[in-house]
MDAnalysis code that builds the backbone (N, CA, C; Angstrom):
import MDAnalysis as mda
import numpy as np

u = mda.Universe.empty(552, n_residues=184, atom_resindex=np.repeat(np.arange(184), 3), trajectory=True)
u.add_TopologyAttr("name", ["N", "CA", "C"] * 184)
u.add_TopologyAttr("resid", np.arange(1, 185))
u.add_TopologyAttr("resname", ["UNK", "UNK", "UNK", "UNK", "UNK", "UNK", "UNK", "UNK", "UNK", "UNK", "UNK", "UNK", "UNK", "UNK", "UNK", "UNK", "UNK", "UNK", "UNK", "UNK", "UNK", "UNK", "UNK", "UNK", "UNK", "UNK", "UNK", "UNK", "UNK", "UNK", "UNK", "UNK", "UNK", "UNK", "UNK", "UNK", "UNK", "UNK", "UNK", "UNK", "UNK", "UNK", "UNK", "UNK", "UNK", "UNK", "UNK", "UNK", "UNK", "UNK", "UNK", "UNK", "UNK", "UNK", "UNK", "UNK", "UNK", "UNK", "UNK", "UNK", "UNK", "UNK", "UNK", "UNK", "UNK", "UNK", "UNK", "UNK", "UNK", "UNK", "UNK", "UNK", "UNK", "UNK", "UNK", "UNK", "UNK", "UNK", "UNK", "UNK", "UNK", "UNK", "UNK", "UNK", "UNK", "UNK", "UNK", "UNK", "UNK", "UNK", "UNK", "UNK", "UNK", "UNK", "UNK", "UNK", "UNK", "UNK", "UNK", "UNK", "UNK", "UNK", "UNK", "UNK", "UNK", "UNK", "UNK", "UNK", "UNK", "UNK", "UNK", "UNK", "UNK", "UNK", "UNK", "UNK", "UNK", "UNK", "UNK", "UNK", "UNK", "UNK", "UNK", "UNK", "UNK", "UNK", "UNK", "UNK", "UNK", "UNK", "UNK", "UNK", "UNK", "UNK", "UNK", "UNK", "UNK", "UNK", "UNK", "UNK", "UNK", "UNK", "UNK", "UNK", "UNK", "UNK", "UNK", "UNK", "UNK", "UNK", "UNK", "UNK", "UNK", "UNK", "UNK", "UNK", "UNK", "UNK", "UNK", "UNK", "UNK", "UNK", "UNK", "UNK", "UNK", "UNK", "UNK", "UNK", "UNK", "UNK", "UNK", "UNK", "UNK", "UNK", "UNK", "UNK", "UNK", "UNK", "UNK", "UNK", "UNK", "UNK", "UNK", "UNK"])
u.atoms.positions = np.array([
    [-16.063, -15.072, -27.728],
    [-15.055, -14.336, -27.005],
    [-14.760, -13.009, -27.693],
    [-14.872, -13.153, -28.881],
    [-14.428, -11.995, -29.688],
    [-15.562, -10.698, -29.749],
    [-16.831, -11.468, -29.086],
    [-17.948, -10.232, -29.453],
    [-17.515, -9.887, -27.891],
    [-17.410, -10.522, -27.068],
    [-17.214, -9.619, -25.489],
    [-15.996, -8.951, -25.594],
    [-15.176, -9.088, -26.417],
    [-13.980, -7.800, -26.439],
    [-14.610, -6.325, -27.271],
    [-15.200, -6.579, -28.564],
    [-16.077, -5.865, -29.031],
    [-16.651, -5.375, -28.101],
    [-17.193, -5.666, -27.353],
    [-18.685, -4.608, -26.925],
    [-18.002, -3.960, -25.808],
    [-16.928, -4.856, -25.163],
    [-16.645, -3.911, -23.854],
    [-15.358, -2.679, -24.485],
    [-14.869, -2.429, -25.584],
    [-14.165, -1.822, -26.102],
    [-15.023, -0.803, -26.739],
    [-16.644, -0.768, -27.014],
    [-17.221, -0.191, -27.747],
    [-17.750, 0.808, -26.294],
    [-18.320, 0.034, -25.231],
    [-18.432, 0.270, -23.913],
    [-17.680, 1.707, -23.155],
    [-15.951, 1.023, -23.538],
    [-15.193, 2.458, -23.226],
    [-15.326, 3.496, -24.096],
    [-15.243, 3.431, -25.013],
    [-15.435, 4.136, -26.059],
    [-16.598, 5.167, -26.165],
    [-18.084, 4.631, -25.855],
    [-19.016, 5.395, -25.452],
    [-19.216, 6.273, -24.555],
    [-18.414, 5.551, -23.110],
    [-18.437, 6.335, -21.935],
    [-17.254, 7.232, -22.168],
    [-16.367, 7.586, -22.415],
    [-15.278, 8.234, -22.986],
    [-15.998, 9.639, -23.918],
    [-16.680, 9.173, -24.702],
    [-17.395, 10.203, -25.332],
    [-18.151, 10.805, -24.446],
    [-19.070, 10.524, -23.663],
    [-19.891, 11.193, -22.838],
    [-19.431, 11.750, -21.844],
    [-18.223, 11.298, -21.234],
    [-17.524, 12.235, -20.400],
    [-16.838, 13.379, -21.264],
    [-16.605, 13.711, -22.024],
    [-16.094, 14.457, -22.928],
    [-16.900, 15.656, -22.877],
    [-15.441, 17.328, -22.676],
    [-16.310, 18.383, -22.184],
    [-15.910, 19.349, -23.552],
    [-17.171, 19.933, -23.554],
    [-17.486, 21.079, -24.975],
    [-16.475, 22.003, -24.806],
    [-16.000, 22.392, -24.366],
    [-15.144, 23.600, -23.952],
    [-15.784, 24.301, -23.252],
    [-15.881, 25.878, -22.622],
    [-16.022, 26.664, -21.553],
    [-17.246, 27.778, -22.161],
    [-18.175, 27.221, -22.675],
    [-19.141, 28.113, -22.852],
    [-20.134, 28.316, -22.010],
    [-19.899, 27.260, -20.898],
    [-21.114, 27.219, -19.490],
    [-20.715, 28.400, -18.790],
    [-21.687, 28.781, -18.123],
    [-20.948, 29.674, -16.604],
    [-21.064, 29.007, -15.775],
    [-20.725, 29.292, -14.345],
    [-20.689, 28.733, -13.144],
    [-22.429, 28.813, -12.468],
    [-22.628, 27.848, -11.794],
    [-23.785, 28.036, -11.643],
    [-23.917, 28.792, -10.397],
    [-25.447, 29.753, -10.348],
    [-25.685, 30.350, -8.952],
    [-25.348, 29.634, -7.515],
    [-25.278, 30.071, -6.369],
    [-25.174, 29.618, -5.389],
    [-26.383, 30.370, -4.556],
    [-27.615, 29.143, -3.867],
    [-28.475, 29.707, -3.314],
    [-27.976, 30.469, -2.036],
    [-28.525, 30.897, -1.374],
    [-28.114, 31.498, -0.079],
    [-29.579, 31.672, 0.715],
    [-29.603, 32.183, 1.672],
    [-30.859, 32.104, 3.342],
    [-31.788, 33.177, 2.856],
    [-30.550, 34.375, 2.197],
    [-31.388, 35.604, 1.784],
    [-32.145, 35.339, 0.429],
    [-31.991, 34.463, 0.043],
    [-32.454, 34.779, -1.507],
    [-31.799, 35.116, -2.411],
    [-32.163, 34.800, -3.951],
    [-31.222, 35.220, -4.770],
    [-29.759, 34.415, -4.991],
    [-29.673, 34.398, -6.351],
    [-28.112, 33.432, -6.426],
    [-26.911, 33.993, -6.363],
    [-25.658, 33.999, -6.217],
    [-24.699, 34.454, -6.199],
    [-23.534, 33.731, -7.188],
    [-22.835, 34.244, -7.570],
    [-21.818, 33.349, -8.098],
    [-20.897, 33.166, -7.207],
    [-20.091, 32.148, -7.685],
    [-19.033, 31.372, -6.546],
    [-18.039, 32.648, -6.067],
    [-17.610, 33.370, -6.918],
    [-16.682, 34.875, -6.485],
    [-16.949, 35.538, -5.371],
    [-18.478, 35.701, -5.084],
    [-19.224, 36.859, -4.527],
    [-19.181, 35.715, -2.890],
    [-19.309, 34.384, -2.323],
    [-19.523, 33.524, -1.532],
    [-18.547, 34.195, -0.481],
    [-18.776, 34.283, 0.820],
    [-18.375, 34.415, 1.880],
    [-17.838, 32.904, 2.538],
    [-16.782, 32.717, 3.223],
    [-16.441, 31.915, 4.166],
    [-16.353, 31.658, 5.216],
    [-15.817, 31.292, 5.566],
    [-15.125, 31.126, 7.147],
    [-14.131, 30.728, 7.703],
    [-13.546, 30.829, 8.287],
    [-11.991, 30.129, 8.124],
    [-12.284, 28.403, 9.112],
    [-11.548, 27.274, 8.533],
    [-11.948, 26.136, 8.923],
    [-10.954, 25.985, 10.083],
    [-11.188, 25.232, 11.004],
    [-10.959, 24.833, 12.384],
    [-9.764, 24.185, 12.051],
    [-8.973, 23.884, 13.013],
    [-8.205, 23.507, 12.810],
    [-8.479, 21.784, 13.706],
    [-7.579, 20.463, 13.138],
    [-8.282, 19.425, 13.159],
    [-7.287, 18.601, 13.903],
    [-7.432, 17.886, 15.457],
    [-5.950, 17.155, 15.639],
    [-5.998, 15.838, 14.902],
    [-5.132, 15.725, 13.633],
    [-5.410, 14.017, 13.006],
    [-4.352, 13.397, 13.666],
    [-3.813, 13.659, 14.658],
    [-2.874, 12.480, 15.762],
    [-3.805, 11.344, 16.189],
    [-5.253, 11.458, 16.285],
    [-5.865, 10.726, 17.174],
    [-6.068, 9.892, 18.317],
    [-4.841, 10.409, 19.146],
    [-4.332, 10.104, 20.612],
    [-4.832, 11.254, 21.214],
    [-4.774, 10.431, 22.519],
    [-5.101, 11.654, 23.846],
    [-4.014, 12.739, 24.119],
    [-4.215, 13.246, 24.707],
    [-3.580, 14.989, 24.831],
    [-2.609, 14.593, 26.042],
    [-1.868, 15.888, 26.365],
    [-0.526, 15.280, 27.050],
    [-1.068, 14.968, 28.777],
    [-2.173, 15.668, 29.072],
    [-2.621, 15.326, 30.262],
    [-3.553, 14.231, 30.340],
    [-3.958, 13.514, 29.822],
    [-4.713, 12.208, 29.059],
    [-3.607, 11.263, 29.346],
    [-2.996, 11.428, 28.690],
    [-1.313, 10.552, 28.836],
    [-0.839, 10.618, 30.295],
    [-1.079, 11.537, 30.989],
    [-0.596, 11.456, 32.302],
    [-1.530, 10.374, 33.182],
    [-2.585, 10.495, 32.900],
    [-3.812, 9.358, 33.709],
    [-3.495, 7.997, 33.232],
    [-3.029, 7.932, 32.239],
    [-2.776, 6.976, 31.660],
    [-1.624, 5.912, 32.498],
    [-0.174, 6.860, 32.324],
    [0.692, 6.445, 33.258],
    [1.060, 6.733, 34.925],
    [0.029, 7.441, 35.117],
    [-0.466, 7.153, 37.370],
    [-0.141, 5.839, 37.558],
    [0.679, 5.688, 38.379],
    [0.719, 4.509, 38.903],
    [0.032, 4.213, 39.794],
    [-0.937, 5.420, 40.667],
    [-2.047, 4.993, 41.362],
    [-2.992, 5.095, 40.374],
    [-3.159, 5.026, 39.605],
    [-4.447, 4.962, 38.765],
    [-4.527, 3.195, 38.144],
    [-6.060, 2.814, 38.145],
    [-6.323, 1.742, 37.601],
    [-5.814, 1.753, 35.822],
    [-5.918, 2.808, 35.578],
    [-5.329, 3.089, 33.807],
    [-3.956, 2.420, 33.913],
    [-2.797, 2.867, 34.762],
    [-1.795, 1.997, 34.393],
    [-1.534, 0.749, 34.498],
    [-2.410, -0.050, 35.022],
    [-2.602, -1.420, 34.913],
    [-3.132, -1.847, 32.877],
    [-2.034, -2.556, 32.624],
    [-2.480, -2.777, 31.129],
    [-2.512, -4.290, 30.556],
    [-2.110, -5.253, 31.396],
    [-2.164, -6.829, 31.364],
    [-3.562, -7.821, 32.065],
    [-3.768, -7.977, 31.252],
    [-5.036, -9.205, 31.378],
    [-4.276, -10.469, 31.413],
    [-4.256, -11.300, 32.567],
    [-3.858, -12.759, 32.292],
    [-5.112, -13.764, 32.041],
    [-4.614, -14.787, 31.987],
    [-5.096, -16.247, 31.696],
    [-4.818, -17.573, 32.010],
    [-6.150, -18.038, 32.349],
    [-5.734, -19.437, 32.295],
    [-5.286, -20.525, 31.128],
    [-4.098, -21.468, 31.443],
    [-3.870, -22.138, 30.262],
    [-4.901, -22.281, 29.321],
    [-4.752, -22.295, 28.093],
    [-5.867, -22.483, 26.994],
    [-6.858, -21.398, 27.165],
    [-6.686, -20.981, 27.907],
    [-8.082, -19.775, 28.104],
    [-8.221, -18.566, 27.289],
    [-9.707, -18.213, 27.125],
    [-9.289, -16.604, 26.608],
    [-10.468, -16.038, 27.000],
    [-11.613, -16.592, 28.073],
    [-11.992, -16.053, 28.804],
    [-11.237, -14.681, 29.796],
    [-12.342, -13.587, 30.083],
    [-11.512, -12.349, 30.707],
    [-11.780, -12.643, 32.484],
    [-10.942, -13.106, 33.539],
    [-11.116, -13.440, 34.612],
    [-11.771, -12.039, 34.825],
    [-12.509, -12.622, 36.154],
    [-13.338, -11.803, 36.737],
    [-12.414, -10.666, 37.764],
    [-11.473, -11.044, 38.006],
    [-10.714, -10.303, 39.000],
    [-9.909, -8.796, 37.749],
    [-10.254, -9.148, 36.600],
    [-9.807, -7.985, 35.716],
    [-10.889, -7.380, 35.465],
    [-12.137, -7.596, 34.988],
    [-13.110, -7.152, 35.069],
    [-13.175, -5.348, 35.236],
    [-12.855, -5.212, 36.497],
    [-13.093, -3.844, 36.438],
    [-11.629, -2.892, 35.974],
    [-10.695, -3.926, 35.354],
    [-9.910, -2.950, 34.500],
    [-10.219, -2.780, 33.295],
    [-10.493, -3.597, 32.975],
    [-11.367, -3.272, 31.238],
    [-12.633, -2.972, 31.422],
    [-13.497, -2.601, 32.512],
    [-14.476, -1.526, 32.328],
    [-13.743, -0.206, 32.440],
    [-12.352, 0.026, 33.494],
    [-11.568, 1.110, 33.812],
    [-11.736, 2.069, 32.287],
    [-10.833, 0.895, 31.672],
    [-9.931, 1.229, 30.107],
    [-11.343, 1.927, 29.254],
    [-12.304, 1.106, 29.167],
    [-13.636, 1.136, 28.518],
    [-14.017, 2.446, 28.502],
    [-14.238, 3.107, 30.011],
    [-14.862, 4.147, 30.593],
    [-14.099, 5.235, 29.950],
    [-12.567, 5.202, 29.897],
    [-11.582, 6.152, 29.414],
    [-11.868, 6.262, 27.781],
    [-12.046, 5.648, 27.185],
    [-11.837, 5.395, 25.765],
    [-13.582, 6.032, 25.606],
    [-14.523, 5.922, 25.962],
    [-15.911, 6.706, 26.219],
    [-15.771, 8.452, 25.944],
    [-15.003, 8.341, 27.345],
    [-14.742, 9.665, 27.477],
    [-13.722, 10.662, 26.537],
    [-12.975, 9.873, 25.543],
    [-11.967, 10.676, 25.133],
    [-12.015, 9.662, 23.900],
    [-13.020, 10.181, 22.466],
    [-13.410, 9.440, 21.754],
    [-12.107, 9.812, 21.133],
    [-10.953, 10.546, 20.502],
    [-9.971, 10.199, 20.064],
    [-9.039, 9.776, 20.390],
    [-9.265, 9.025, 21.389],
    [-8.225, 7.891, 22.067],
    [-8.472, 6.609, 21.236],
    [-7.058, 6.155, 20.537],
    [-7.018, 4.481, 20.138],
    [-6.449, 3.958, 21.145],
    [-6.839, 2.304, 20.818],
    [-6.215, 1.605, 21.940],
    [-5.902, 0.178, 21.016],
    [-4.756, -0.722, 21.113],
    [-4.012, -1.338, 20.509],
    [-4.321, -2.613, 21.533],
    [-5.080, -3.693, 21.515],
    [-4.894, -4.433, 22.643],
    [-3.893, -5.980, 21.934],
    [-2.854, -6.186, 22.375],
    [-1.812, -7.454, 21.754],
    [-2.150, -8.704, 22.578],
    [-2.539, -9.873, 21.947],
    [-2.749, -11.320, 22.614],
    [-1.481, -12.236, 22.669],
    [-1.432, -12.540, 23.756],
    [-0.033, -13.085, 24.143],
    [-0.318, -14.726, 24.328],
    [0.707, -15.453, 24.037],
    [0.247, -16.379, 24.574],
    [1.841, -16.950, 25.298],
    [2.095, -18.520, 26.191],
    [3.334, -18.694, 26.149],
    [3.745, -19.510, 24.994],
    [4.755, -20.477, 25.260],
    [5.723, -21.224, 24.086],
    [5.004, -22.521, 24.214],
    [4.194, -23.291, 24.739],
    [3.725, -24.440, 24.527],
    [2.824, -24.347, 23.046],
    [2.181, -25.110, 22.770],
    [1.459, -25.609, 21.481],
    [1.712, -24.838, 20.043],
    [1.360, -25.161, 19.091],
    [1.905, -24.681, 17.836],
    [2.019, -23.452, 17.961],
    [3.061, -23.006, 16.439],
    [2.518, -21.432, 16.301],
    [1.017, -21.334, 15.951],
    [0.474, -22.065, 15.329],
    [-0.701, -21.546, 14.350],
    [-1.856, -21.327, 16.112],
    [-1.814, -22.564, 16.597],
    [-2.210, -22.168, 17.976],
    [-2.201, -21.461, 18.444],
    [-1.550, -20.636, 19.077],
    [-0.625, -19.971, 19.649],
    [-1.254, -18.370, 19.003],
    [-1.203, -18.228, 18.053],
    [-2.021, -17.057, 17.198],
    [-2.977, -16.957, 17.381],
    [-3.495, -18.402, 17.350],
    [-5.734, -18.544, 17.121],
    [-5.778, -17.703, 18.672],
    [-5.255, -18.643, 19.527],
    [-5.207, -17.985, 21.001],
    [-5.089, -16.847, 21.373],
    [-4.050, -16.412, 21.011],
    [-3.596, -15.176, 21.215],
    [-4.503, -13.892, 20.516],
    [-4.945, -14.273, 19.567],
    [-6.254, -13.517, 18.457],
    [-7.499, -13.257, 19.730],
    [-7.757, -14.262, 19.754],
    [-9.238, -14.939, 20.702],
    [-8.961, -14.019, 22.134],
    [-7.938, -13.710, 22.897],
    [-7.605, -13.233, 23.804],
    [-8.034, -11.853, 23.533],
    [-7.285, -11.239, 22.558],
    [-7.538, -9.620, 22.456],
    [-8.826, -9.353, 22.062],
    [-9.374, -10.156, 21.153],
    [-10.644, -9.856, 20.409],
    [-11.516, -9.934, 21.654],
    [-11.903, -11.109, 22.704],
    [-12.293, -11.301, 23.876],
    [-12.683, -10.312, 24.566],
    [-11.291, -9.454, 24.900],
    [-10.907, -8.066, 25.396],
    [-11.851, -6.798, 24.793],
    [-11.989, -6.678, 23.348],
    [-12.865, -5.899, 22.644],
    [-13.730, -5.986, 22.938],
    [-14.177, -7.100, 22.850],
    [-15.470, -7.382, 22.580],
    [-16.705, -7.190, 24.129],
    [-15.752, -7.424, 25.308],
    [-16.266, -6.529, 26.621],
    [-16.567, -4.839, 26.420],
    [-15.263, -4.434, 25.764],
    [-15.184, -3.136, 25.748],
    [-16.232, -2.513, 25.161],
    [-16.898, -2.887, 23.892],
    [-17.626, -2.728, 22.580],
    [-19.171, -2.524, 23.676],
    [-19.135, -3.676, 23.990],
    [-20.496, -3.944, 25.182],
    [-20.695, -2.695, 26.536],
    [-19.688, -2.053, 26.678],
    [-19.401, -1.030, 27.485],
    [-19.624, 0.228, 27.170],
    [-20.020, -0.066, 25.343],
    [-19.556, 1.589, 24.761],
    [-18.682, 1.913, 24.052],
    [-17.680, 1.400, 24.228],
    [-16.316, 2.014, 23.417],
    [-17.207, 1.395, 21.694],
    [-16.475, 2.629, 20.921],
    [-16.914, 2.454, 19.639],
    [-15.733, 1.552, 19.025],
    [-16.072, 0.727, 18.054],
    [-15.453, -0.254, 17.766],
    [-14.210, 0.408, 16.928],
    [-14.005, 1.258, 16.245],
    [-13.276, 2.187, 15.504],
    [-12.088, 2.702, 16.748],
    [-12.167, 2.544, 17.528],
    [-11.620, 2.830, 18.636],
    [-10.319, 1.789, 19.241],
    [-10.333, 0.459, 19.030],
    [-9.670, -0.700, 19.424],
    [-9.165, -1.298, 18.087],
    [-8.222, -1.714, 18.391],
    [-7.446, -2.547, 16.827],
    [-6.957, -3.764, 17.806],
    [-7.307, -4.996, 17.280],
    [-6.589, -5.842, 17.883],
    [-6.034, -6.753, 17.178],
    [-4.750, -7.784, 17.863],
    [-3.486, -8.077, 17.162],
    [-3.167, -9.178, 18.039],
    [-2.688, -10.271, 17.480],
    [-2.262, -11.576, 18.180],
    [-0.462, -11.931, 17.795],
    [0.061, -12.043, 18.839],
    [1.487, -11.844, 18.696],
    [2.012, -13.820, 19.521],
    [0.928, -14.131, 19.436],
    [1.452, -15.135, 20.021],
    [2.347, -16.008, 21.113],
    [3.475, -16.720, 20.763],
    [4.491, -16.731, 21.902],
    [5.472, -15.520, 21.855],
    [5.517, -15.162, 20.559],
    [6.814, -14.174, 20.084],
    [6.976, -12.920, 21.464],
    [6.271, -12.594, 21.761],
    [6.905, -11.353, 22.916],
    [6.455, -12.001, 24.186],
    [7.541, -12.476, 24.717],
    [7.485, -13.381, 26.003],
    [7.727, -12.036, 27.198],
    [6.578, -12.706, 28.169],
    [7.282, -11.185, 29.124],
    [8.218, -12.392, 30.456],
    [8.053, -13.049, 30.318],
    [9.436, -13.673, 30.906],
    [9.953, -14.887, 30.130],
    [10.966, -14.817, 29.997],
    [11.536, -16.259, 29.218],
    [12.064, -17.461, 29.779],
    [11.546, -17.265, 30.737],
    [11.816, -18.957, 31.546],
    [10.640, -19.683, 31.194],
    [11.031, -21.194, 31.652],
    [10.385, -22.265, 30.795],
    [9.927, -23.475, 32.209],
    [9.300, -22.340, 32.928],
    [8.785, -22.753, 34.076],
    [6.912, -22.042, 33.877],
    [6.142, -22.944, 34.825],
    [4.881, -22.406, 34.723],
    [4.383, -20.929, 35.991],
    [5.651, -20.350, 36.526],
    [5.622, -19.535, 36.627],
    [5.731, -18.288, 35.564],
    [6.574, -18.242, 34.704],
    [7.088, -17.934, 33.176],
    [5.489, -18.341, 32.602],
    [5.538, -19.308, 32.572],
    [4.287, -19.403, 31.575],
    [3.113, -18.686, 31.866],
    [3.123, -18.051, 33.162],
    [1.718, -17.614, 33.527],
    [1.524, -16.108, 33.128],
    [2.874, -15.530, 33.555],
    [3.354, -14.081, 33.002],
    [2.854, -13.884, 31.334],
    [3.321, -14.840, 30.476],
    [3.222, -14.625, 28.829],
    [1.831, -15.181, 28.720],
    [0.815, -15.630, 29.512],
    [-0.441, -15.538, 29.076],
    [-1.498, -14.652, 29.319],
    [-1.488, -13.628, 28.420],
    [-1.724, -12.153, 28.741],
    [-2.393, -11.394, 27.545],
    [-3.142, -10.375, 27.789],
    [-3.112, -9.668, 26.676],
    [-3.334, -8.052, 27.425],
    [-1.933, -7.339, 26.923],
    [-1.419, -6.091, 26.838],
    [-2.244, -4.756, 25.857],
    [-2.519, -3.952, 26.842],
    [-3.468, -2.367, 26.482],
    [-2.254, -1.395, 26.227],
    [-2.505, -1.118, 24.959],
    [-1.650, -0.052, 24.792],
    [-2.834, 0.962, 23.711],
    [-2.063, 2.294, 24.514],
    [-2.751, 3.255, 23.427],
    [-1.848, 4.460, 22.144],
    [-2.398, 4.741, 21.213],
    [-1.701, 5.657, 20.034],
    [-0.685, 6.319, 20.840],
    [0.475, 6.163, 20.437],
    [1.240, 6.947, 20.822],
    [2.401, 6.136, 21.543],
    [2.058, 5.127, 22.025],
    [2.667, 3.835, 22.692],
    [3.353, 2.945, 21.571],
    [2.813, 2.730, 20.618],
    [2.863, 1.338, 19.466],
    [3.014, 1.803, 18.456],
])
């Protein structure tokens, strides 16, 4: 034990030295250029850099397609059958909708939340609710959307979109909800 403290102490010690700088007797080195000939870093021309949106949401008219209420975009709930996390076919062409949008407007995120209702455990209830959104991706992914693009999140029974304790109620909270940056 005592030689592996040794050596890895001798270890820093070495690399410590070798990073270790002489003082400033180097110069800067040339910079090639197209024309030939080196330049030093002083003499280098620029350009001024772009400017960059790091919001990574869609723009304010992006946001408007979004919330059309004649538009298939404002549709943002996927339901389910009990236990299910199959994507019914009758949604189908909203998550190609969503898909197609998120294609087109690669700095668009999209947040998709797995819902489930109040029957079976929590831990259930999560796996489910996981399996739902990921489900959801995982169409999208197949469509195009780049995976960097979707974050998904299982919320379980916790955000009930109705709180009655009828299987009407129950059908509402088995869902999984599209939201994009700027929403969440």
């Amino acid at each position: 034990m005592r030689q592996i403290a040794l050596a890895t102490f001798s270890t820093a010690v070495f690399l410590a030295a070798g990073c270790a700088t002489t003082g400033s007797d180097t110069a800067p080195a040339p910079v090639d250029t197209p024309g030939g000939g080196g330049k030093t870093p002083a003499q280098v021309q620029t350009q001024p850099v772009k400017p960059v949106d790091v919001t990574g949401g869609p723009s304010g008219s992006q946001l408007a397609a979004l919330k059309d209420p004649k538009s298939i975009l404002s549709k943002r709930s996927i339901y389910y059958d009990l236990d299910k996390f199959e994507v019914k076919d009758e949604y189908r062409s909203l998550v190609e909708a969503h898909a197609k949008y998120l294609r087109e407007n690669p700095s668009a995120r999209m947040l998709i939340q797995g819902n489930t209702d109040e029957r079976g455990s929590r831990e259930y209830n999560v796996g489910l609710g996981q399996r739902r959104s990921d489900g959801v991706k995982r169409m999208m992914t197949l469509l195009g959307v780049r995976e960097n693009q979707v974050e998904t999140v299982s919320l379980g029974e916790e955000k009930p979109q109705d709180a009655g304790h009828s299987d009407a109620a129950w059908s509402k909270n088995r869902r999984s909800d599209i939201l994009y940056s700027g929403e969440y």
